[in-house]
DRENBA-259460 format. One line per field, with one value per residue (C-alpha): residue number from 0; chain; x, y, z. Coordinates in pm, 1 decimal, m for minus. Each point is the difference from the previous one (the first is absolute). Layout:
nr	c(NUM / ...)
kette	c(A / ...)
xx	c(X / ...)
yy	c(Y / ...)
zz	c(Z / ...)
end
This chain:
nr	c(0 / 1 / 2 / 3 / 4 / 5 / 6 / 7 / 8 / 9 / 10 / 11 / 12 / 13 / 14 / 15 / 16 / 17 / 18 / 19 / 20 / 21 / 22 / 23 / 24 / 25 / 26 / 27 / 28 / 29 / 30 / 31 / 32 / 33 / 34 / 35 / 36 / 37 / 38 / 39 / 40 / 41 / 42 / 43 / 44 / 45 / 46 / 47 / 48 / 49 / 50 / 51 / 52 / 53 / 54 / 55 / 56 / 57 / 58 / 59 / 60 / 61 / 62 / 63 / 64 / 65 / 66 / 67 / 68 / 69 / 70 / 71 / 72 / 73 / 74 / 75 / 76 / 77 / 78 / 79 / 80 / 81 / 82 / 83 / 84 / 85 / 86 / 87 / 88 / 89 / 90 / 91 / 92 / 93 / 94 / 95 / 96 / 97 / 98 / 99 / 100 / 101 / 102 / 103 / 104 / 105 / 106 / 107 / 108 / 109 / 110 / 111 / 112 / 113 / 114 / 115 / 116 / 117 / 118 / 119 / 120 / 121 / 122 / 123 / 124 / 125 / 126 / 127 / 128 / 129 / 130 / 131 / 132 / 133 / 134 / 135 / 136 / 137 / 138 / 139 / 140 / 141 / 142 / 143 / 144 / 145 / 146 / 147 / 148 / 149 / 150 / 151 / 152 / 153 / 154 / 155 / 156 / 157 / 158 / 159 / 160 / 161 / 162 / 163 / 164 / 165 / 166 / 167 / 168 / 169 / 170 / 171 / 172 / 173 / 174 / 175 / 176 / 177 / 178 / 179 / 180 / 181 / 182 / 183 / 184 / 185 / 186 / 187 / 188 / 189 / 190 / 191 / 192 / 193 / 194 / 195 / 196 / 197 / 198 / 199 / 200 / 201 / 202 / 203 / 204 / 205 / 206 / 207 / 208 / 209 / 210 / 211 / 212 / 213 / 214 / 215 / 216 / 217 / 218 / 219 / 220 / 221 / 222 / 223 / 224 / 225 / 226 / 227 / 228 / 229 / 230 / 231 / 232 / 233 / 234 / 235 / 236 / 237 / 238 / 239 / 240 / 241 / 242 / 243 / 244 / 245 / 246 / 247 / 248 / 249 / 250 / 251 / 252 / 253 / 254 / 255 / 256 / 257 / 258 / 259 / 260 / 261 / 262 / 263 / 264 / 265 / 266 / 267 / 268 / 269 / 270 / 271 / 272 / 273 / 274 / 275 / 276 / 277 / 278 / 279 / 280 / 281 / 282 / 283 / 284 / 285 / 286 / 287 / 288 / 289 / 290 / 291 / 292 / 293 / 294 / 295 / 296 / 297 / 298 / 299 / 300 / 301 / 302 / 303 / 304 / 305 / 306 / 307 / 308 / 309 / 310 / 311 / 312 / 313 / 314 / 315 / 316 / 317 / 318 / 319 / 320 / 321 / 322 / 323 / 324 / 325 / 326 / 327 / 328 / 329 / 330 / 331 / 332 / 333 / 334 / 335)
kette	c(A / A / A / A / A / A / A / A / A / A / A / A / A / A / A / A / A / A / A / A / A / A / A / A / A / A / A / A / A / A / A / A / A / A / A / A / A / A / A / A / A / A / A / A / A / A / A / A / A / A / A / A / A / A / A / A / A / A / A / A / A / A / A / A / A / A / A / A / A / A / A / A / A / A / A / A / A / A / A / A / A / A / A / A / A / A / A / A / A / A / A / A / A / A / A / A / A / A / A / A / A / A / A / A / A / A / A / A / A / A / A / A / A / A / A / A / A / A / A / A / A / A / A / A / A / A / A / A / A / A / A / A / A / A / A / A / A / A / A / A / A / A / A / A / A / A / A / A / A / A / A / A / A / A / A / A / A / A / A / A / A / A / A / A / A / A / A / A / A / A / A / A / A / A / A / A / A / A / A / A / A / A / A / A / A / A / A / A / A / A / A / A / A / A / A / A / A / A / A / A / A / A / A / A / A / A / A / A / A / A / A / A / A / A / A / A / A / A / A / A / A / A / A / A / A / A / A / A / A / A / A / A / A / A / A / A / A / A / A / A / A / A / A / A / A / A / A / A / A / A / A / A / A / A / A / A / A / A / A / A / A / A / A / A / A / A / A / A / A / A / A / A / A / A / A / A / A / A / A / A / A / A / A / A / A / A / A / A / A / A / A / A / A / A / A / A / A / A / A / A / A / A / A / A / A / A / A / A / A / A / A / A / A / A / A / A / A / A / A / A / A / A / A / A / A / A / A / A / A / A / A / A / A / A / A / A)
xx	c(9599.4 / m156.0 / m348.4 / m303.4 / 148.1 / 350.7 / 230.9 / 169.5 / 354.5 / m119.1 / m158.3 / 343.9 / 240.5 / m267.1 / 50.4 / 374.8 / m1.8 / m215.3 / 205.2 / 289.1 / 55.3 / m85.2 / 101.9 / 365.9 / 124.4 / 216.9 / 299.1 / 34.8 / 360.2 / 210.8 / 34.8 / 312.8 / m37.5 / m326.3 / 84.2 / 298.1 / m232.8 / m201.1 / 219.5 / m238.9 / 0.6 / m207.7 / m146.0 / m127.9 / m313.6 / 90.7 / m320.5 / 121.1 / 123.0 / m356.9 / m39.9 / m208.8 / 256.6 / m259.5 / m196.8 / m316.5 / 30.6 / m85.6 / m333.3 / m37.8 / 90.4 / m212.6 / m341.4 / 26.6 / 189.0 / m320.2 / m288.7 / m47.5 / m317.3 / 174.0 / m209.3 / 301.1 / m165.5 / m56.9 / 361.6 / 74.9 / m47.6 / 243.0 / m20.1 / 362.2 / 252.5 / 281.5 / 106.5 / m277.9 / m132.6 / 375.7 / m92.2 / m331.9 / 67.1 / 347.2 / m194.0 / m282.4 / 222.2 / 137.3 / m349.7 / m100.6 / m268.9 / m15.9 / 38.1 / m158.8 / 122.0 / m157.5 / 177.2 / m51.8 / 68.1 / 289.9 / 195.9 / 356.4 / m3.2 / 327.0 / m202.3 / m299.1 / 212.4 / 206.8 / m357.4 / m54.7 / 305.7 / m34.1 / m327.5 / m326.2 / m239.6 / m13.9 / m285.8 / 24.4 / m267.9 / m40.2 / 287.1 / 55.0 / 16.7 / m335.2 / m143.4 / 198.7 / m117.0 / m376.4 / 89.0 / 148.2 / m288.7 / m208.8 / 209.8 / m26.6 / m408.0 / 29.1 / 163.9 / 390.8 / 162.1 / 127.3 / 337.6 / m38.8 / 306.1 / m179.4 / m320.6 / 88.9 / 95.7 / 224.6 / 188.3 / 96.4 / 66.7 / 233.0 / 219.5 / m8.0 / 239.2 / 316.4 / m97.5 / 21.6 / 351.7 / 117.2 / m23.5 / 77.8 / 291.3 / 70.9 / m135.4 / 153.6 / m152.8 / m168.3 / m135.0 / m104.2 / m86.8 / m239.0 / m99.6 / m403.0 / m268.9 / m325.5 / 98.0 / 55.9 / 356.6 / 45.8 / m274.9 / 136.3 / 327.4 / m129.5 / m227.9 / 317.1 / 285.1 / m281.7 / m106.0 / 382.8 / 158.7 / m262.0 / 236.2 / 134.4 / m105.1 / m183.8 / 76.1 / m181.6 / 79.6 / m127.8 / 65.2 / m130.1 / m234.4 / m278.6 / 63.0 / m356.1 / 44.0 / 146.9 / m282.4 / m242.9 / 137.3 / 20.7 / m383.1 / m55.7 / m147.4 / 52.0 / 16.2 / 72.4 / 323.9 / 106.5 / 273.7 / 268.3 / 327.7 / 257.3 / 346.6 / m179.2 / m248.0 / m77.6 / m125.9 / m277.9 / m388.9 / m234.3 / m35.0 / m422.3 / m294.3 / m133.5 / 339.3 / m44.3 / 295.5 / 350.8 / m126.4 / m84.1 / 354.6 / 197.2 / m188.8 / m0.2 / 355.5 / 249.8 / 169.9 / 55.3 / m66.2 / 256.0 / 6.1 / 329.9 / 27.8 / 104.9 / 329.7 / 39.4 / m79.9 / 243.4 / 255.9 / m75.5 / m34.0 / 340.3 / 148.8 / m143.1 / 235.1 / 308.3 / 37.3 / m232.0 / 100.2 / m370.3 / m331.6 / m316.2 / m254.3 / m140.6 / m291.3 / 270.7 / 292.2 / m260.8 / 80.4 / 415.7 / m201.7 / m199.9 / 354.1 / 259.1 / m248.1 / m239.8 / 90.2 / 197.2 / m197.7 / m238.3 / 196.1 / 149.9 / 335.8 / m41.9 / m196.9 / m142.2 / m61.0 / m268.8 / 128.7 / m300.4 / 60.1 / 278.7 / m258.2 / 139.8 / 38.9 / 391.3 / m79.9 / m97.6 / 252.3 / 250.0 / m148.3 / m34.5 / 407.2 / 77.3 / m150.4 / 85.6 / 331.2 / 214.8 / m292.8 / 7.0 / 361.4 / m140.8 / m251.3 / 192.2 / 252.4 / 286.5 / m175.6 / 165.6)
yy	c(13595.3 / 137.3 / 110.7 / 37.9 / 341.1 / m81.2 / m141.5 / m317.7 / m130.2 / m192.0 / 239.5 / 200.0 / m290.2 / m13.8 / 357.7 / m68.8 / m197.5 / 178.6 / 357.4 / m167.7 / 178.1 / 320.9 / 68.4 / m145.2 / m192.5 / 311.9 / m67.5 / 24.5 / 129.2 / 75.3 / 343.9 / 10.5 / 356.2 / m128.7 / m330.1 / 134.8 / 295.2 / m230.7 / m289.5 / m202.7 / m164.3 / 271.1 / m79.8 / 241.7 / m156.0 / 214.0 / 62.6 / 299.1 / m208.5 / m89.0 / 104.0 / 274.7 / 32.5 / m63.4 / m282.9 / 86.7 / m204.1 / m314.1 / 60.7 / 208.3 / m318.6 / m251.9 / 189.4 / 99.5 / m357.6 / m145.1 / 92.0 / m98.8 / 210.7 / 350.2 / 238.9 / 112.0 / 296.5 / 119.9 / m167.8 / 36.4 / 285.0 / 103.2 / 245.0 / 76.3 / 209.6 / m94.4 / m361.9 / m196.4 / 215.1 / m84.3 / m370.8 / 3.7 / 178.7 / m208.2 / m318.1 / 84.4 / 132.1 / m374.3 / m145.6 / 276.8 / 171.6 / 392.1 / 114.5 / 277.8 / 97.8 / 248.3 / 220.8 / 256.8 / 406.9 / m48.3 / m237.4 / 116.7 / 137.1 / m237.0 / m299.0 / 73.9 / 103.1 / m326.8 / m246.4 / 236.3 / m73.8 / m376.3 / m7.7 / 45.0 / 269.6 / 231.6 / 55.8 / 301.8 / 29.6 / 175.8 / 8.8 / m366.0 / m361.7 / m38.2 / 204.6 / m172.9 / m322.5 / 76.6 / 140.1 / m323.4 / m149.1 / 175.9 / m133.8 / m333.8 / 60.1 / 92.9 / m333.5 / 7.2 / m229.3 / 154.0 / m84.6 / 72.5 / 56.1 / m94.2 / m180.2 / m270.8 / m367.6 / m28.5 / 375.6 / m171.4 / m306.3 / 125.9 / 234.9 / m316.1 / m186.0 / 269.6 / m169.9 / m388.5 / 144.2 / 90.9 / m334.4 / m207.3 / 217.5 / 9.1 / m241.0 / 81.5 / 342.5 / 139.8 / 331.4 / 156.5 / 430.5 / 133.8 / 303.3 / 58.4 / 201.0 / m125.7 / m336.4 / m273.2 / 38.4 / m119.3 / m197.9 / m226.5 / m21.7 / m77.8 / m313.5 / m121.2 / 35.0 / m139.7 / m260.1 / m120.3 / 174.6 / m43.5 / 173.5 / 277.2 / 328.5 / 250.9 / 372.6 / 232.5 / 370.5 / 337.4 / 374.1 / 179.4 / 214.0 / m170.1 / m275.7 / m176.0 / m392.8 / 108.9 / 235.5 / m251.9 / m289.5 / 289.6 / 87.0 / m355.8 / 14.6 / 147.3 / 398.0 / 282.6 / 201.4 / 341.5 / m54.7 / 222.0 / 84.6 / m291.4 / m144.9 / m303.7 / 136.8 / m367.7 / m82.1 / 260.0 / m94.4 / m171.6 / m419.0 / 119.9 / 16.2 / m349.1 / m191.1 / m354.8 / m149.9 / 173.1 / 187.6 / m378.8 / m170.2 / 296.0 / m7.8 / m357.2 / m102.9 / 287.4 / 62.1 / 330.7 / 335.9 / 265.9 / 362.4 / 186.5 / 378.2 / 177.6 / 77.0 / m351.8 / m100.3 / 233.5 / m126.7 / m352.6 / 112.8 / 129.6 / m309.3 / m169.8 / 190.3 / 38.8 / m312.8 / m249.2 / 164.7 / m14.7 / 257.0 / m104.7 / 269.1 / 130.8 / m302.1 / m282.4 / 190.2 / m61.3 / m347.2 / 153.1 / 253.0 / m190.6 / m208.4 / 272.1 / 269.5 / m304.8 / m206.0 / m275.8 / m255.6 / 58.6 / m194.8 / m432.7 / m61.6 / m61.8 / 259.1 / 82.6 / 329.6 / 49.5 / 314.4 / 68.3 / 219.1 / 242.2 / 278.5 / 299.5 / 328.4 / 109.2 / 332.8 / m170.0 / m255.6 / 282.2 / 219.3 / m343.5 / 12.2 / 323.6 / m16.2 / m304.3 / m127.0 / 75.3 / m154.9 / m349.1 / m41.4 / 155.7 / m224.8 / m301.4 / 97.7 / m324.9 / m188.2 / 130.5)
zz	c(11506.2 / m304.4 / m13.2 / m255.3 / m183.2 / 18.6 / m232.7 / 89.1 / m62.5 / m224.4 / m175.4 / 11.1 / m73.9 / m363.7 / m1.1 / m15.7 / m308.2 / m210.3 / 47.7 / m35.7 / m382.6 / 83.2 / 367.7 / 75.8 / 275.4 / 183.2 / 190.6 / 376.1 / 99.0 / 302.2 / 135.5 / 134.4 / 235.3 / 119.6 / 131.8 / 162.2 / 125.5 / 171.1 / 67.6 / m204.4 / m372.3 / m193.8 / m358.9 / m252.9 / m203.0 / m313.9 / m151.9 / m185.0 / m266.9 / m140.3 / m354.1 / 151.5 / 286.9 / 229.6 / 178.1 / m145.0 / m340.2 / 193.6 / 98.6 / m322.4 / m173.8 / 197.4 / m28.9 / m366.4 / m99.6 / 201.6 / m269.8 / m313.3 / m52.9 / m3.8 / m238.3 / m282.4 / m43.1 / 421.7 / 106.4 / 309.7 / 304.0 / 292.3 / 292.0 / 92.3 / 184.4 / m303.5 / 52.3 / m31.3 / m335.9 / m141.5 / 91.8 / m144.9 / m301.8 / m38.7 / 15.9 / m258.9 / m246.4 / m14.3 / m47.3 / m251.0 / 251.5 / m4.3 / 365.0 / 227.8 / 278.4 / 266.5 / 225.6 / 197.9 / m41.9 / 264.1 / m208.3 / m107.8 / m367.6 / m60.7 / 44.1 / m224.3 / m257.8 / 39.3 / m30.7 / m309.9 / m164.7 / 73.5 / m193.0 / 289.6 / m3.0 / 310.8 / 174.2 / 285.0 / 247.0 / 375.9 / 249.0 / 154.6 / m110.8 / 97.4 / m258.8 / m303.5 / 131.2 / m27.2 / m314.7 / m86.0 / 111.0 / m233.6 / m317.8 / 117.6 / 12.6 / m360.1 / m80.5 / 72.0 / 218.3 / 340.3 / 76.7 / 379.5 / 220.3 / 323.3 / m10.1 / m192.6 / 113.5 / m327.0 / 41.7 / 353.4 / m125.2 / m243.4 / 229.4 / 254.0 / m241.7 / 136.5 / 352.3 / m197.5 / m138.7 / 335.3 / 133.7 / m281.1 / m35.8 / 408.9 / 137.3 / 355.4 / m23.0 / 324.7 / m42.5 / m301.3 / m34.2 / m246.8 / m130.7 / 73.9 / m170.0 / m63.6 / 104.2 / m295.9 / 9.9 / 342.0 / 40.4 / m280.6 / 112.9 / 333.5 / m93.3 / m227.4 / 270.9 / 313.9 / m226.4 / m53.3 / 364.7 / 227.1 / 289.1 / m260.8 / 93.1 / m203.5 / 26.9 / m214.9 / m14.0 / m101.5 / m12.3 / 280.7 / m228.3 / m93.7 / 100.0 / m92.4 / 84.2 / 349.2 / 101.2 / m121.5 / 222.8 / 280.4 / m87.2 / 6.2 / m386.8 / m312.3 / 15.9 / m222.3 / 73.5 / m219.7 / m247.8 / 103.3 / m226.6 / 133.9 / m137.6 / m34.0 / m221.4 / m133.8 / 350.2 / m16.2 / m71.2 / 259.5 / 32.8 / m126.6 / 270.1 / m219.1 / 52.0 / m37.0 / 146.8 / 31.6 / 266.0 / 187.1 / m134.3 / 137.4 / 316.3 / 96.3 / m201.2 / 54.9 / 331.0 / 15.4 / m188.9 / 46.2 / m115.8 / m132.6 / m42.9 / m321.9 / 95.6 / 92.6 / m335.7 / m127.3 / 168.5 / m133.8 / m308.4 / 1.3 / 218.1 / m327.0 / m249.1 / 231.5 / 114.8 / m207.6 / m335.4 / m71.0 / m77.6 / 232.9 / m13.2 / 308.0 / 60.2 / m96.5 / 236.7 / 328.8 / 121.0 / m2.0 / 213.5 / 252.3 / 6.3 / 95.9 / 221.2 / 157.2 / 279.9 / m31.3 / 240.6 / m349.1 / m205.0 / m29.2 / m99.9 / m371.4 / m165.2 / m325.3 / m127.4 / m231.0 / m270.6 / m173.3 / m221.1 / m202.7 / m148.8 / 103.5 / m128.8 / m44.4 / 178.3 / 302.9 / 1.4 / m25.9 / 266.5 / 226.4 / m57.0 / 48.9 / 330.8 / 106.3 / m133.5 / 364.4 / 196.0 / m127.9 / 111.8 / 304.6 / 98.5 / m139.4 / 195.5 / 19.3 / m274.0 / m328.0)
end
């Protein structure tokens, strides 16, 4: 199954026990609205309770834990949206490595100022992802190590371990949704859960607007879409024209890619407060999306839902309930 770039579950299942003091071993819980939504046993992977409340601390964790030549003085670089810069600068600050990370002009003011306050220096460059990763790229020329969120074999070997969780934790588990951006995420989680559930379906999903892994399997290759302003802000930034191999796992190991529209992910966002008692920000509220607007011929019987992450801003969150706190009842209709 695995090819020359990719990671294999081997390589995850080592991945596993060398995070396992920094990234934690997050719980995977019954939603009661969903399952009786879709007359199905729903699970919520909660990722959200990472020390960073996000997923990205495990790849974080296996690149930087994996080197032993780090330069003190150069640390470590990032290109990020938010959560992967939290990871990356969360993760050095244990080993004693200053941190960099590189992010574009569009990036929320909230979320430099919060990698600021936990210790990494800010770089801002042009208006997309793309541009603060060949800025990255440049700092790791002049000697730091790149802590790379999709072109690295570790990075996706790291956020495979959720998908090792998931079946260790549920074993009987036949489809499993995943947020998507530029790929290691779900192509992780995919190896993992195929390598364990051969027959388990993998269902990865994105916000309609830019949307880069889906119009790169639609082009048939990697492509360059426009960021554009989204709810799932974290989802934003392109899989990179030089992609090594996310762009092949998602392809050849995930069964379907589906798209959900802002308001949709408003409405899970909310269906996450109201009825899960929990925060998922706009990227981790997407597989609640894909669950409630999507099909059901989609999805198995016994589902996991991977929440990837809880970084959003309080005046979103409130404007997501303002909006939407009569529709979830609405569209859960006899469930509650």
């Amino acid at each position: 199954m695995t090819r020359e770039n990719w990671p294999s579950i081997d390589d995850v299942a080592l991945a596993a026990k060398r995070i396992a003091h920094i990234a934690h071993r997050t719980p995977l819980v019954p939603s009661f609205g969903l399952s009786s939504l879709l007359g199905a046993d729903v699970r919520l992977k909660l990722e959200t309770t990472q020390p960073t409340r996000a997923f990205k601390v495990r790849g974080a964790a296996n690149v930087i834990l994996s080197h032993d030549d780090i330069d003190p003085a150069k640390g470590v670089v990032a290109y990020s949206t938010g959560n992967h810069g939290r990871a990356v600068t969360y993760v050095a600050s244990l080993t004693g490595l200053p941190a960099t990370v590189c992010m574009s002009h569009n990036t929320t003011t909230d979320k430099q100022r919060a990698l600021e306050a936990m210790g990494a220096r800010v770089r801002l460059v042009g208006g997309s992802q793309d541009e603060a990763a060949e800025l990255a790229k440049q700092l790791e020329a002049d000697g730091a190590l790149l802590v790379d969120p999709i072109n690295d074999p570790l990075t996706t070997a790291g956020q495979g371990t959720i998908g090792l969780e998931i079946t260790e934790q549920w074993p009987e588990v036949d489809t499993v949704v995943v947020p998507v951006s530029g790929g290691a995420l779900m192509a992780g989680v995919a190896l993992a859960v195929k390598s364990s559930v051969p027959s388990a379906r993998l269902i990865g999903v994105s916000m309609e607007r830019g949307a880069a892994m889906y119009q790169s399997l639609k082009a048939g290759e990697p492509v360059v879409v426009p960021e554009v302003e989204s709810l799932a802000d974290s989802l934003q930034g392109g899989i990179t024209l030089e992609n090594t191999h996310s762009f092949e796992m998602v392809r050849d190991l995930v069964d379907e890619l589906v798209l959900v529209s802002e308001e949709e992910i408003a409405i899970a966002m909310a269906e996450a407060v109201l009825e899960e008692r929990m925060v998922f920000e706009g990227a981790g509220a997407t597989p609640i999306a894909a669950l409630i607007h999507r099909n059901r011929s989609l999805f198995g019987e016994r589902i996991a839902l991977v929440a990837s992450g809880a970084m959003v801003s309080e005046e979103t969150l409130a404007l997501v309930l303002r909006e939407h706190r009569e529709t979830v009842p609405r569209v859960l209709g006899g469930s509650r």
